[in-house]
PATI-314424 format. One record per residue (C-alpha): x, y, z; residue in three letters. Coordinates in steps of 0.5 Angstrom, whole numbers, plus 500, padded with zeros to 3 digits. Each point is the difference from the previous one (the first is absolute). Layout:
REM residues N
XYZALA;...
***
This chain:
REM residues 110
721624573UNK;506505501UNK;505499505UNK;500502507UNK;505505503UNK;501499508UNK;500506504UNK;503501506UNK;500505506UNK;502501507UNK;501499506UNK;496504502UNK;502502508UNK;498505505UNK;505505503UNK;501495505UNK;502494495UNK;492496500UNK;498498494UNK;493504498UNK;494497498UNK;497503493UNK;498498493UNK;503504493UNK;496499494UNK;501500494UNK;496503494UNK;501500492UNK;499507498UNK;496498493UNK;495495498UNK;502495495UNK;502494496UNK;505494501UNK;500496494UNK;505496501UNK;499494498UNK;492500504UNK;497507499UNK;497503508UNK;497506502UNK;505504505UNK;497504503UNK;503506505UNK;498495506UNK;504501506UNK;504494503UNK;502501507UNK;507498503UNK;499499508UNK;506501503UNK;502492504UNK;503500507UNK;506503499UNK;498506497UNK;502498492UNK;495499494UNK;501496495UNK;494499493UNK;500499493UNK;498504494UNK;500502493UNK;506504497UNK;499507499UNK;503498494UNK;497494499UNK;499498492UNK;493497502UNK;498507501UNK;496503494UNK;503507501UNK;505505497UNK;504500506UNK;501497507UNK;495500504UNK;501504507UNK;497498506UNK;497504506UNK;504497507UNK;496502506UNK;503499507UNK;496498506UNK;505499506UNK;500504506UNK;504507498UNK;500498494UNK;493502496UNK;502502494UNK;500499492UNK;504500494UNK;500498493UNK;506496497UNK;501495494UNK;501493503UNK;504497494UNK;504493499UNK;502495500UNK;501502508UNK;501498505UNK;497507502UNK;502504506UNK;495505502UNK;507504504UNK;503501492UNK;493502497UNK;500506497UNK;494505501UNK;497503494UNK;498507501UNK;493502499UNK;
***
């Protein structure tokens, strides 16, 4: 099985400094196979981070650069945002070892 990264983000907060409610998700942009050691199918199905009571998430995934993908390069994944004021999606690799801070992410271009 591959490794998983942590992916964090946050806090979250209204202009007055209240945390926000909300979910990001998470998708691999690519359907695949992770050979390592136990062959799996993964598939561009979203995994959904709810943002906790003080406006943070915190989720593990795959490595964009994991050696268990099966492809010539990393895997980018499509993060949406589903914070009020903030309903926007980007690309970005999400590579290891993490921890990974969606402050540092850098978004590819389209």
């Amino acid at each position: 099985m591959s490794d998983l990264i942590t992916v964090t983000g946050g806090p979250f907060l209204a202009t007055d400094g209240t945390p926000l409610w909300g979910r990001i998700e998470f998708t691999p942009m690519v359907a695949g196979i992770d050979d390592t050691p136990d062959v799996r199918i993964i598939t561009e199905a979203t995994v959904v981070a709810e943002l906790d009571e003080m406006g943070r998430i915190s989720i593990e995934v795959t490595a964009s650069d994991d050696a268990g993908w099966r492809t010539t390069g990393p895997v980018p994944y499509r993060i949406a945002y589903r914070v009020p004021g903030l309903d926007t999606a980007h690309t970005a690799y999400l590579n290891g070892p993490g921890p990974v801070d969606l402050a540092d992410v850098i978004v590819l271009e389209d």
